[in-house]
N, C-alpha and C positions, 0 to 999 in steps of 0.2 A: 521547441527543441531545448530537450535541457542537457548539457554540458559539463563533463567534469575531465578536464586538461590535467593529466600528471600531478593530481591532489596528492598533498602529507600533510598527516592531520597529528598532531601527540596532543596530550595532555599533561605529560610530564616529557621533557626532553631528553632522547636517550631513547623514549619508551615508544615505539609508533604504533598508531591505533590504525590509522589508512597510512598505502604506501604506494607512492606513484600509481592513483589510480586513471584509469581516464574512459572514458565512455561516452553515448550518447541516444538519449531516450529522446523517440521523434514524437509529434504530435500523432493522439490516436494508438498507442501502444497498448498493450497489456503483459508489463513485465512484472516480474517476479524476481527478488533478491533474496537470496537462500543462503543458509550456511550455520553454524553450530556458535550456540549462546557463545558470546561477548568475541565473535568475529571481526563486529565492527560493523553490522547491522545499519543501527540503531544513530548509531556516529553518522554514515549514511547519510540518513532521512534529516538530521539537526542540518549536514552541512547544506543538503539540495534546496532547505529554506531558509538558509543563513540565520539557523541559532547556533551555528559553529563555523568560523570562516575557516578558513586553509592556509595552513604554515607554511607550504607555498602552493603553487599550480592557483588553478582559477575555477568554480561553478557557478557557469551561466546559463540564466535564463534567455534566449533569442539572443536580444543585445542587452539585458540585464546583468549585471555582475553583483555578484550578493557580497564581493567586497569592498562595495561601494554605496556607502550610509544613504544615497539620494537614492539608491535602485532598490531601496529594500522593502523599502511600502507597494510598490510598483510587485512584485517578487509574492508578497504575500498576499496580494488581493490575486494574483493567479495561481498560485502554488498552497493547496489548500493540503494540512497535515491531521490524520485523526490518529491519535495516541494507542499505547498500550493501554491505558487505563482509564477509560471515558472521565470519568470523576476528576480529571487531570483539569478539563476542559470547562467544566460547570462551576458558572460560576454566578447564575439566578436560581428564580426558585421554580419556576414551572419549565415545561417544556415548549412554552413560548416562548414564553421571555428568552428562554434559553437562545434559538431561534433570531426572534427579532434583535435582538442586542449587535451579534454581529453584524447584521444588514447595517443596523443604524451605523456601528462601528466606521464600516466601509462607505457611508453617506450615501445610503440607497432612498431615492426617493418614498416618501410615504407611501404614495399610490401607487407601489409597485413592490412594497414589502408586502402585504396578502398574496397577492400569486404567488412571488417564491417562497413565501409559508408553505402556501397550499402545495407547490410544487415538490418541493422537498422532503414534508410529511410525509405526501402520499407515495413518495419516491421509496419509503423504508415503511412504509404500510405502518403506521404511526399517528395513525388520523385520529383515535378515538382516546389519546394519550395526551392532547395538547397543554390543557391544565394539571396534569399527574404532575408532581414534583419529581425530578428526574434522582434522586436520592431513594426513593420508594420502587421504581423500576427493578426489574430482575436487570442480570448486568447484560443480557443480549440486549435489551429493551435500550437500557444504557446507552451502548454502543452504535444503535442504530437511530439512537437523539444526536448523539455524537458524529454520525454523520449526515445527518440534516442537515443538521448544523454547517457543516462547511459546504455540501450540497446547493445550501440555498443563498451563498454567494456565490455563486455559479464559476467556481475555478478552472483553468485550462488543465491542472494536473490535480489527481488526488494520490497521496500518499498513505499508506495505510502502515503503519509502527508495530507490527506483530499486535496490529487492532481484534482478532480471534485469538491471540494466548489466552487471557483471563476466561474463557467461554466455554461454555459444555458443547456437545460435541452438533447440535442442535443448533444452538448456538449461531456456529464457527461455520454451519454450512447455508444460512440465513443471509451471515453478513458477506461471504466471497457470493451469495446470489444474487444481491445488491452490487456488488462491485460487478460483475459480470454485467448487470444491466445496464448500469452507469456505460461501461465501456461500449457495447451496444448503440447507447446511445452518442458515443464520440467522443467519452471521456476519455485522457490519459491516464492508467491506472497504474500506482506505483504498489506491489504488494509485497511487505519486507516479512517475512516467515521460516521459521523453523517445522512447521507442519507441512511435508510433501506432499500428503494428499490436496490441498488446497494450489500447489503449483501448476497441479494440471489443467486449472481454468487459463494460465498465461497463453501469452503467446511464443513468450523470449524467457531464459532466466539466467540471470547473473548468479554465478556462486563467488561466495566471500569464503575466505578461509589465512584466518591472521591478517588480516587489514589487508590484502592482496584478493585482486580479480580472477579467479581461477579461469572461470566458462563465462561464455558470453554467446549464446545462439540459442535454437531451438532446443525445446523441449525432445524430440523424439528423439536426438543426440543426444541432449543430455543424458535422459536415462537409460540410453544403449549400450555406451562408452563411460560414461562416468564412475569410478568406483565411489559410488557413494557413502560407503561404510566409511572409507578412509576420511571423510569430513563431519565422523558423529549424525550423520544423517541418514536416512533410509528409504529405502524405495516407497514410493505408495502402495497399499495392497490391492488394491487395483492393477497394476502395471504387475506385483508380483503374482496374484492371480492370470493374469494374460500370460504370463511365461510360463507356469505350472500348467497352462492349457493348451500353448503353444509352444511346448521346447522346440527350441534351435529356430524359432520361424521370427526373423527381425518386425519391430514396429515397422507398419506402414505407415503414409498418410492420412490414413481414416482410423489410425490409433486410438485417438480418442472416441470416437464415436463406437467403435468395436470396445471398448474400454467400459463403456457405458451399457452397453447391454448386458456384459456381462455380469456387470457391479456396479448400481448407481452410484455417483459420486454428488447427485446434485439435489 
């Protein structure tokens, strides 16, 4: 359960980046955090692993508080974050190393670093990469070392930082196929994006708009009721193909999957 009670967040005082926010992402989700470049994203994702605490209000992990210097090693061995920019993150030369370092980081026993190598690899189908220098990778390649990488600490949450901006479009549908799978298997997925089409894998999506909570529920709401032009954002062409196929007929519950016939998304 992660927590965020009435957060304000500035950088400059006067100027607010988050504003009384509050929410709560359960174990096992798959949300998605939407809304229009420099909303406060990004701010987001720093304060949910305490590389930004809160001006006031509180984000907690269970009974973790990340403004509380003892809880915050605790915080990052279960709250795992992969960046916009993989390259953020490297910082060996292969994509072992890459890999093992963190394990060792977190004091994973030796005889138990090979399986979640192996695990994690072949979790982003990366197996035949392990010596490749992760600088020589194309950047989907990148991103999916990058998330091994926190993969094979085996975290209760992962956070994804608009992790498909930088990617082709190829790419971009690789890595939410990974996160899909992840969640699948029980992961908490956190997926912060300006790309709508990619929101359609959620379950939940928070929109941001000026450091404030807009929405907070289902997807088939969301895009039913939302004017989403009004937050620089856009429908999926998916969803607007269902509507040019379906005037006047509302999303059901097998939206997605009607969605998908029409127009793979995956």
């Amino acid at each position: 359960m992660l927590t965020f009670d009435h957060v304000h967040f500035y950088y400059k005082k006067g100027q607010p980046v988050i504003e009384n926010m509050s929410f709560t992402i359960e174990a096992g989700e798959f949300v998605s955090i939407v809304g229009a470049n420099g909303c406060g994203k990004s701010t987001i994702a720093k304060l949910m692993v305490g590389l930004l605490l809160p001006k006031e209000g509180s984000v907690t992990f269970k009974n973790l508080d990340t403004s509380n210097p003892a809880d915050l090693h605790q915080i990052h061995e279960q709250i795992g974050l992969v960046f916009q920019n993989p390259e953020d993150q490297f910082i060996t030369t292969t994509v072992m190393d890459e890999i093992v370092f963190g394990l060792e980081n977190i004091r994973v026993p030796r005889e138990e670093i090979r399986s979640r190598l192996d695990f994690a690899i072949q979790a982003v189908q990366m197996d035949d990469y392990l010596e490749s220098m992760p600088h020589q990778l194309s950047g989907g390649q990148k991103q999916r070392v990058a998330i091994a990488a926190i993969v094979a600490m085996r975290p209760q949450i992962i956070i994804f930082d608009e992790a498909t901006s930088m990617l082709d479009s190829q790419g971009r549908v690789q890595v939410v196929s990974i996160m899909q799978e992840l969640h699948r298997q029980g992961m908490t997925i956190i997926h912060i994006t300006h790309h709508m089409e990619e929101a359609l894998a959620a379950e939940r999506i928070l929109l941001i708009h000026k450091g404030r909570l807009e929405f907070d529920g289902d997807p088939l709401v969301f895009f039913e009721t939302m004017p989403v032009a009004d937050y620089q954002l856009e429908l999926p062409f998916a969803v607007r193909l269902h509507t040019i196929f379906h005037q006047g007929e509302p999303l059901t519950r097998d939206w997605k999957e009607m969605i998908r016939l029409q127009w793979s998304i995956n």
